[in-house]
C-alpha positions in Angstrom: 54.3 46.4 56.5 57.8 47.5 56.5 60.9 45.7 55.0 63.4 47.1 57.9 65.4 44.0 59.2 64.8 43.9 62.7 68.7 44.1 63.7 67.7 47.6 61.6 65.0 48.2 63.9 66.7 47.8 66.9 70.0 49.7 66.4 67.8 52.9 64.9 67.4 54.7 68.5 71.2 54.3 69.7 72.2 55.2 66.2 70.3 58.5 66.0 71.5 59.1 69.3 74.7 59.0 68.4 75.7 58.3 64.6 78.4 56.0 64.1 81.6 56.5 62.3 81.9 52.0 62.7 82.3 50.6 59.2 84.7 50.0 56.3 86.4 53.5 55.5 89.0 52.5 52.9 89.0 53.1 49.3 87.2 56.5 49.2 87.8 59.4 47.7 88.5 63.1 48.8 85.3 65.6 49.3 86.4 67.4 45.7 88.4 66.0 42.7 89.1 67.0 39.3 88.7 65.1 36.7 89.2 67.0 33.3 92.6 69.1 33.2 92.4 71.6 31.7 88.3 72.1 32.3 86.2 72.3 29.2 84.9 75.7 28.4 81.2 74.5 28.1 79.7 72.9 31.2 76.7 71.8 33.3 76.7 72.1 36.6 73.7 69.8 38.9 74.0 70.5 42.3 72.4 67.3 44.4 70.9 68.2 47.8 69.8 65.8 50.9 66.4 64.9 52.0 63.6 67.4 52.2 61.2 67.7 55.3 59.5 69.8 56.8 59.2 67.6 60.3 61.9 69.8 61.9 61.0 73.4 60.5 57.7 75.5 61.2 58.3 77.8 59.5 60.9 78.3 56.5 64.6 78.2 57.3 67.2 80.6 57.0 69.7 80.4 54.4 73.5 82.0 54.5 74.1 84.1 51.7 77.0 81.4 50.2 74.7 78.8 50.4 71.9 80.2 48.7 74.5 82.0 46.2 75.9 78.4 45.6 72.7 76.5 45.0 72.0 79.7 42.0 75.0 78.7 40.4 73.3 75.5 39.4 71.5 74.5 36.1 69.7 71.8 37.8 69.0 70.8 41.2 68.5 67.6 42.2 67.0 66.2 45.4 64.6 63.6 47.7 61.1 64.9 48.8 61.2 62.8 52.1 57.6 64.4 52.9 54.0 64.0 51.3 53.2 67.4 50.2 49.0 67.8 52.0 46.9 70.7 53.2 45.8 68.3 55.6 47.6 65.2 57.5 45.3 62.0 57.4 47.9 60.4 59.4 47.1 63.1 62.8 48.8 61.3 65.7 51.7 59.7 63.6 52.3 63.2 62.0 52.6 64.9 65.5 55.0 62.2 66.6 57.2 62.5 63.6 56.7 59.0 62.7 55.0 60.3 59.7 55.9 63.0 57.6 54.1 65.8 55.7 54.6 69.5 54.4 52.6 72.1 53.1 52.7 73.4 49.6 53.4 76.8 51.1 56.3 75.4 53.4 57.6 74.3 50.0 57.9 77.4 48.3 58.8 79.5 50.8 61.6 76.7 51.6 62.8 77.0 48.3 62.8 80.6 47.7 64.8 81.0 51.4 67.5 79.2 50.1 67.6 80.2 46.0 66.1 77.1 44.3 64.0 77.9 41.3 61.1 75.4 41.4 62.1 75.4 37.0 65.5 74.1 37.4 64.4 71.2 40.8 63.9 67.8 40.3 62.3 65.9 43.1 62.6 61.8 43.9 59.6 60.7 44.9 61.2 57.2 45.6 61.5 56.9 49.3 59.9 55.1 52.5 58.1 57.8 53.8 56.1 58.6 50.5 52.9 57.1 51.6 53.2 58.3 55.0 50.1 60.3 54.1 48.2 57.1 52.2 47.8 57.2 48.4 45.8 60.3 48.6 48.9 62.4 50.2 50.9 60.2 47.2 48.5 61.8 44.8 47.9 64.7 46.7 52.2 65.4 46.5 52.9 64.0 42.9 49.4 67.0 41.2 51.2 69.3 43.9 54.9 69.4 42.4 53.4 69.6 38.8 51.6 72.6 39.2 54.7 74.3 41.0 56.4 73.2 37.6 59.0 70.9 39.6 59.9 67.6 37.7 59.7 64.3 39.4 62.0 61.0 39.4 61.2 57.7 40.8 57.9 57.5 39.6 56.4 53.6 38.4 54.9 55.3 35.6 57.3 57.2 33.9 59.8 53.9 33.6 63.0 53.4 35.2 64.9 56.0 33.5 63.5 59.8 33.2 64.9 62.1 30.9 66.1 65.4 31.2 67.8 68.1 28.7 70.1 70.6 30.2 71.6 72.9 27.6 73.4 70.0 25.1 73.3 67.5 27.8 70.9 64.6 27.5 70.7 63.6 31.5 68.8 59.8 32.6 68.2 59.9 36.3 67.7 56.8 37.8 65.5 56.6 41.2 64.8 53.7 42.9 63.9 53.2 47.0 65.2 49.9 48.9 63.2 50.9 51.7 59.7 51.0 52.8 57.7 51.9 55.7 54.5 50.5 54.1 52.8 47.5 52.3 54.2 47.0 49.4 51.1 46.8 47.3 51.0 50.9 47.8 54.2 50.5 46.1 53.7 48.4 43.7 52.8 50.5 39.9 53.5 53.7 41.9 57.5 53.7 42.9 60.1 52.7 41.4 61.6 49.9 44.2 63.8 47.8 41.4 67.9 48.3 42.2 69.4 46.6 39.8 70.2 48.3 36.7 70.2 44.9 34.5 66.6 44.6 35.0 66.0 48.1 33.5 65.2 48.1 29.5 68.3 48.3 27.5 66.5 50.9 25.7 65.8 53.3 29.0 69.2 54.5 28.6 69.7 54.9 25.0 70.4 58.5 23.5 71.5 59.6 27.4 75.4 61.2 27.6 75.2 61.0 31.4 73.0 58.6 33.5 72.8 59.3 37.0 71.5 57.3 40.0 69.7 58.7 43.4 68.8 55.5 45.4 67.2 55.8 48.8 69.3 53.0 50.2 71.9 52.3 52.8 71.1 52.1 56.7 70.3 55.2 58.8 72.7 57.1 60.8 76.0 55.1 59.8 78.4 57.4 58.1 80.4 54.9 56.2 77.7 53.0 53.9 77.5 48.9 54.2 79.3 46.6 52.3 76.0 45.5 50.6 75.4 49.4 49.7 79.2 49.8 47.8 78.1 46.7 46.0 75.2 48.2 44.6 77.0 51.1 43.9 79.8 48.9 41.3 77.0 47.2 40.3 75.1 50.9 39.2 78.8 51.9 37.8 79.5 48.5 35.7 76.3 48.8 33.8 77.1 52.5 32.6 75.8 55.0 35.5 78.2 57.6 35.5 76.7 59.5 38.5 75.1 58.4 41.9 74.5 60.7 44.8 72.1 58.7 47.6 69.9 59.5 50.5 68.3 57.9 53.4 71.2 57.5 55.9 70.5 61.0 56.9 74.0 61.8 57.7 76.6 63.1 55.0 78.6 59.7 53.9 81.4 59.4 51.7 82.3 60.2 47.5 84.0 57.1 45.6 85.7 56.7 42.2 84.7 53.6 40.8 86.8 53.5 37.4 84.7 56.9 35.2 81.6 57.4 37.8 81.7 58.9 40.7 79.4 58.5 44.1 78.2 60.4 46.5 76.7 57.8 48.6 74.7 60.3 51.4 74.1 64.0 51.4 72.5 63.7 54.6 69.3 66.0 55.1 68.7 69.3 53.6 66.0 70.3 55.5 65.8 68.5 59.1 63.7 65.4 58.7 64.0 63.5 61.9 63.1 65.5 65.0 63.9 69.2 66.0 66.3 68.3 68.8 68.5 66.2 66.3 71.9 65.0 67.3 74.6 67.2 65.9 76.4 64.7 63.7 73.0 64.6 62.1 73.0 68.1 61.5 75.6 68.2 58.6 74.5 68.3 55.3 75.9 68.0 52.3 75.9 69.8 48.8 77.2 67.5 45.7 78.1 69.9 43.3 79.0 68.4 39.8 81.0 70.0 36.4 79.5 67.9 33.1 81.3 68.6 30.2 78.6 70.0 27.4 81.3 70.2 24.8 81.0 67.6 21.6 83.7 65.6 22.3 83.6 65.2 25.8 79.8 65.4 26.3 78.1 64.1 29.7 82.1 63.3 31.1 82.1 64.7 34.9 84.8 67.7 34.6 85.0 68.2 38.4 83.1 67.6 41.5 82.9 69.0 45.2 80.9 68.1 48.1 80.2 70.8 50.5 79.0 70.8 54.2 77.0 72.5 55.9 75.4 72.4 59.4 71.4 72.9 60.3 71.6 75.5 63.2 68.7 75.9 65.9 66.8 79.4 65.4 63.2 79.4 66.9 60.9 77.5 65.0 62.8 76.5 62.2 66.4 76.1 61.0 69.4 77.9 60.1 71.4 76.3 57.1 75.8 77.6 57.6 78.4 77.3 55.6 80.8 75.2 58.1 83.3 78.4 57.5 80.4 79.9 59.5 80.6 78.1 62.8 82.5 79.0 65.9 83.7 77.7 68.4 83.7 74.6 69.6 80.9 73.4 67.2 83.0 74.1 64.0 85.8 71.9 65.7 83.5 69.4 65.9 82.1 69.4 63.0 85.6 69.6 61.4 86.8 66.5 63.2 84.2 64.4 61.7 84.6 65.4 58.2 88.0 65.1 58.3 87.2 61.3 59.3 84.8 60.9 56.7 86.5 62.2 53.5 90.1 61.6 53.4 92.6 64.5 52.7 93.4 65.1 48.6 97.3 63.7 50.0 96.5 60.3 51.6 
């Protein structure tokens, strides 16, 4: 059914337990960078956000107020809609278990006006393994659901590899593609986009586009350095023009690279909790990619600036808490502040 590996399958418990920090750490970049000195006096900003679920929340979460003041500062965001969106679960027992995801249409909204995200200026991925957890009913069910909330969908078989945007001057291409699947892949097949590699995509997808971003559900799960088959992907993506990639599945934050122009984010981690409510810390930080596109004439779709910011998903009740990491105490924020200091490497080294 699935196409896990089963080394995969194996290491996925002691890896959620405890996420690893194992893995090839050199040639990254710093968590922000500036590309464009002096900044152009027209810009874009798209602010890229982590998987979406509503497996660890009840009800909606909280939001700090510089979280959800950030996220309004955006003119698009962008992220991965890890659950089937259904009144109902068909999928009862696997649902309960969190084996199977699934979130209300109200969840949704209420998920999205907690933490300041106009459903006119989100773009969902549909392109991820846990699309059909609900069958091709919760597929249809999700994909009639997000139109009627007026939220714009990627990764979708039918609309063709590339899907086009406009923000302000900016003609944007997103690119969303899943590796992964946890079901046959006839369900798949003419729905999702599952094709990788960008030389396979019609020259013509990308023509007319000043910036063409990826958001791949790739990678392995709980690593915070991605795999040596992952970074190839990602020069692979850069050498055949995409200038932005920002990636999900790993559910921990991973990593930004330069790789000559682009520039890849290659986890944000989860947005809203998507494994199970008693997660791991390390898999409690989040990440929000925000990026500065020129819009001027000359310098059109160039990335002026970029900055990922943390966060952590706190504990409250029912349902979570998203904080700045300027927000923790104690011994959690020195925690948290270890780790991110061995992910992304200081603006001097």
């Amino acid at each position: 059914m699935s196409n896990y590996p089963l080394s995969y399958k194996l290491s996925w418990l002691p890896r959620f337990l405890k996420p690893s920090l194992g893995g090839d750490a050199n040639g990254f970049a710093p968590a922000a960078g500036t590309l464009m000195d002096p900044s152009p006096k027209q810009m874009v900003r798209l602010a890229f956000v982590g998987d979406i679920s509503a497996v660890a929340n009840r009800s909606a979460p909280a939001c700090d107020p510089a979280i959800k003041a950030l996220l309004g500062t955006a003119d698009l965001v962008i992220g991965n809609c890890e659950s089937p969106i259904v009144d109902k679960p068909s999928a009862v027992l696997g649902t309960k278990l969190g084996t199977h995801h699934a979130m209300s249409e109200r969840f949704l909204v209420e998920a999205l006006a907690a933490v300041g995200i106009e459903c006119e200026k989100l773009v969902l991925s549909l392109a991820n393994n846990h699309v059909f957890d609900q069958g091709v009913a919760g597929f249809d069910a999700t994909a009639a659901t997000l139109r009627l909330l007026d939220i714009r969908t990627i990764g979708l078989a039918a609309t063709g590899p590339v899907e086009r945007f406009a923000v302000g001057p900016i003609a944007l291409g997103f690119a969303a593609f899943t590796l992964w699947r946890n079901a046959d892949e006839s369900l798949f097949a003419g729905r999702v986009l599952m094709e990788g590699d960008p030389a396979r995509w019609p020259r013509e997808a990308s023509a007319g586009i000043d910036l063409l971003c990826a958001v791949p559900h790739w990678d392995w799960e709980f690593r915070h350095f991605p795999r040596a088959g992952t970074r190839a992907l990602a020069r692979r993506l850069a050498g055949h023009g995409v200038g932005l990639i920002a990636g999900h599945h790993a559910h921990v934050v991973q990593p930004v690279q330069r790789i000559g122009e682009a520039i890849v984010a290659y986890g944000l981690g989860d947005f809203l909790g998507t494994a199970f409510a008693r997660q791991p810390w390390p898999g409690r930080i989040g990440g929000i990619f925000i990026v500065d596109v020129s819009a001027e004439a000359q310098t059109r779709g160039r990335v002026a600036a970029y900055r990922l910011l943390p966060f952590m998903r706190l504990r409250v009740g029912d349902h979570e808490r998203l904080v700045s990491v300027d927000g923790l105490e104690g011994g959690m924020r020195q925690k948290v502040e270890r780790r991110l200091r061995a992910i992304f490497p200081s603006p001097s080294r």
